[in-house]
C-alpha positions as CSV (number, residue, x, y, z in Angstrom):
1,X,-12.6,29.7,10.2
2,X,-14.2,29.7,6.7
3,X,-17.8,28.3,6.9
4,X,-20.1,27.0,3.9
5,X,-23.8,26.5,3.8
6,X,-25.4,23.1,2.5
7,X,-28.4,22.4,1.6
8,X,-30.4,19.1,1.7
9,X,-33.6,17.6,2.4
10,X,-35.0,16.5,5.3
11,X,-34.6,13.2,4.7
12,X,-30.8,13.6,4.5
13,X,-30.6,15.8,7.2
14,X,-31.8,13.3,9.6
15,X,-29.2,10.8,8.4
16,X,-26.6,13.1,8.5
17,X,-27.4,13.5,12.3
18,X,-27.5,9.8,13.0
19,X,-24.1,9.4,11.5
20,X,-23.1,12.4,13.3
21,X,-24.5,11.3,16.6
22,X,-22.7,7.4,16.4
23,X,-19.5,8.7,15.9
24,X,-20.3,11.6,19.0
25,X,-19.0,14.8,17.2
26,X,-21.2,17.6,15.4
27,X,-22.4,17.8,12.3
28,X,-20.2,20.3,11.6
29,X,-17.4,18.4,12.1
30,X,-18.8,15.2,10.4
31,X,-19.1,16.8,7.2
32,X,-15.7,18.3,7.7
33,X,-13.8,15.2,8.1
34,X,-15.9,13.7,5.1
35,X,-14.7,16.6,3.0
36,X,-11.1,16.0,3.7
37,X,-11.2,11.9,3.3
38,X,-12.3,13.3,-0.4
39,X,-9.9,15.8,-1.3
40,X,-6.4,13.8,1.0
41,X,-7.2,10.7,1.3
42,X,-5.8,8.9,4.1
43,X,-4.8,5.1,4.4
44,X,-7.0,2.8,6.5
45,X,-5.5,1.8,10.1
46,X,-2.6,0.1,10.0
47,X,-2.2,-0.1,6.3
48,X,2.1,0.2,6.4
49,X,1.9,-2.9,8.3
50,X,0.2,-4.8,5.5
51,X,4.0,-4.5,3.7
52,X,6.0,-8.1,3.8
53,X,2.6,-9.5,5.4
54,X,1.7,-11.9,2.3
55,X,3.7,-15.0,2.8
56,X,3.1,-16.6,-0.7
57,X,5.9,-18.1,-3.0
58,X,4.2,-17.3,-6.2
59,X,4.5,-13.4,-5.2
60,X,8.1,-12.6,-6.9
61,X,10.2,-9.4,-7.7
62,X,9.4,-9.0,-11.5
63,X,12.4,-9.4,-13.8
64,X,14.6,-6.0,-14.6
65,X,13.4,-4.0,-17.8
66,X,16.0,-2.7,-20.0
67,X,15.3,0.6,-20.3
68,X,16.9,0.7,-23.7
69,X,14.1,-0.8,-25.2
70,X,11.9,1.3,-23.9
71,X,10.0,3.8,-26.9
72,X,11.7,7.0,-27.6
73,X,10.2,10.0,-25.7
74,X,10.3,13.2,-26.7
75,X,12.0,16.0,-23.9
76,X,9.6,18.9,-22.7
């Protein structure tokens, strides 16, 4: 597996293995899983069950747009 070096001050080091040591994993891995949330973002816990869960009458389907009216776009 690739590996990269960081560096940081001391300062940051020390936070970086408090966050490390709450969530129980290495540093390593810490700083791996924080790299990933950046680059493929996941969805929070639960978030497809949000879907339908507003039960509010002012929150409508939209009217249909005609596409016809839409502004000419020119084909690539």
């Amino acid at each position: 597996m690739p590996q990269i070096s960081l560096y940081i001050d001391e300062e940051t080091l020390e936070k970086l293995k408090a966050a490390a040591s709450r969530e129980r994993i290495s540093i390593s891995k810490w700083v791996a899983h924080r790299i990933r949330s950046q680059v493929e973002p996941e969805y929070p816990a639960y978030y497809d069950e949000l879907f339908g869960s507003i039960d509010d009458e002012t929150f409508t389907e939209p009217e249909k747009i005609n596409v016809s009216l839409d502004s000419f776009r020119e084909s690539m």
